[in-house]
C-alpha positions as a Python dict, from the first residue, in 0.01 Angstrom:
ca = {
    (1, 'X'): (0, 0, 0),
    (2, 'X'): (49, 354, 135),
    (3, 'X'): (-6, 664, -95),
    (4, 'X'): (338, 835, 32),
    (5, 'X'): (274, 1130, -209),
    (6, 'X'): (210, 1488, -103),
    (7, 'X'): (-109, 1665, -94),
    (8, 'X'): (-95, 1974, -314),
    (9, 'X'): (-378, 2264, -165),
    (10, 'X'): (-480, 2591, -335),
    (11, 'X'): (-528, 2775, -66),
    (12, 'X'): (-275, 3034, 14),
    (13, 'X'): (-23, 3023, 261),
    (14, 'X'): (-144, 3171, 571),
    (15, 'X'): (179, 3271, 761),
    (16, 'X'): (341, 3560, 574),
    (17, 'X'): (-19, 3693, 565),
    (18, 'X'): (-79, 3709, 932),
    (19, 'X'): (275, 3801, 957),
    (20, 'X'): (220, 4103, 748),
    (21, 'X'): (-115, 4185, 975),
    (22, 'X'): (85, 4141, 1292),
    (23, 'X'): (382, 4369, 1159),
    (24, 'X'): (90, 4656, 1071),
    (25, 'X'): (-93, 4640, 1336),
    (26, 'X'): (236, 4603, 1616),
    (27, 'X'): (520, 4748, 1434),
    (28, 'X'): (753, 4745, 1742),
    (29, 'X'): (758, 4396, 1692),
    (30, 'X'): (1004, 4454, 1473),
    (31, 'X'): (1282, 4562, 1717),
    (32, 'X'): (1293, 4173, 1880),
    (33, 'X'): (1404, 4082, 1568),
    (34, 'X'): (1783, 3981, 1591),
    (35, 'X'): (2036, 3783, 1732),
    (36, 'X'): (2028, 3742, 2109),
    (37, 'X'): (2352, 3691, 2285),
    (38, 'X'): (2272, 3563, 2566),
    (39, 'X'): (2141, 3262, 2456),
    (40, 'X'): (2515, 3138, 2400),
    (41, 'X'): (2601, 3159, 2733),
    (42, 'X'): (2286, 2949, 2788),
    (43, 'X'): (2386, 2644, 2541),
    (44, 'X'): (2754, 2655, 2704),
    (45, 'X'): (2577, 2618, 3055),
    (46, 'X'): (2368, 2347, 2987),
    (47, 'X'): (2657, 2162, 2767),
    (48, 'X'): (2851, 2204, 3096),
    (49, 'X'): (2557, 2095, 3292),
    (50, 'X'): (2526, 1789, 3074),
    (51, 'X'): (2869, 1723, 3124),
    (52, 'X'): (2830, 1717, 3498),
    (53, 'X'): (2583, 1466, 3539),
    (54, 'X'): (2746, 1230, 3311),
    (55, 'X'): (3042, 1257, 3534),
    (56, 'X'): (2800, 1217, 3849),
    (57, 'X'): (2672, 862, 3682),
    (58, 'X'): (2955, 756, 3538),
    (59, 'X'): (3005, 472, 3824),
    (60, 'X'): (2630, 457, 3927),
    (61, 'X'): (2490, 125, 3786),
    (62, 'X'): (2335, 114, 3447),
    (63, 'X'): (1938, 132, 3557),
    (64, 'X'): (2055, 488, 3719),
    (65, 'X'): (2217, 608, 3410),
    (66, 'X'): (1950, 553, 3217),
    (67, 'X'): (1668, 707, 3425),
    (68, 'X'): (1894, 997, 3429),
    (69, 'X'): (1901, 989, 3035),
    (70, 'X'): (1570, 978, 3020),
    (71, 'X'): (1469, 1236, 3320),
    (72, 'X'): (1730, 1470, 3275),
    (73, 'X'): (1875, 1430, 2935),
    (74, 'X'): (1583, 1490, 2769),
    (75, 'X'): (1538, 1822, 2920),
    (76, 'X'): (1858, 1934, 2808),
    (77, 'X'): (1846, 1796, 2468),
    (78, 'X'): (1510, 1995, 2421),
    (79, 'X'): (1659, 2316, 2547),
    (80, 'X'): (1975, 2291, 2343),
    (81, 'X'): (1753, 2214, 2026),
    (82, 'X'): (1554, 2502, 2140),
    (83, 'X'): (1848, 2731, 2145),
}
């Protein structure tokens, strides 16, 4: 049977300390903190982009359609997660 039960450490968490080393040591990180507008116009152009090819391969037959899923789609997918 599998042990599906989490393993509990006692070290300590080593992200907020290296974040607290980077913020020292570079504080103008700091000012790329934020929202970034642009990226909106980026998910609306691949959402339209997405849209496009399924209307290119909407009569192709089904083999096509699915290498473009899988060639294409993927891409986008990744970039709107990304985003």
């Amino acid at each position: 049977m599998l042990d599906l039960q989490f393993r509990k450490v006692n070290a300590p968490e080593p992200h907020v300390q290296r974040t607290r080393e980077i913020m020292r040591s570079h504080p103008e990180i700091r000012k790329l903190f934020g929202p970034t507008p642009i990226t909106a116009i980026y998910v609306i152009g691949l959402v339209m982009l997405q849209v496009l090819m399924a209307h290119v391969v909407k009569d192709a037959p089904w083999w096509v359609v699915l290498l473009v899923a899988y060639l294409f789609g993927a891409f986008v997918c990744h970039g709107l997660w990304a985003l």
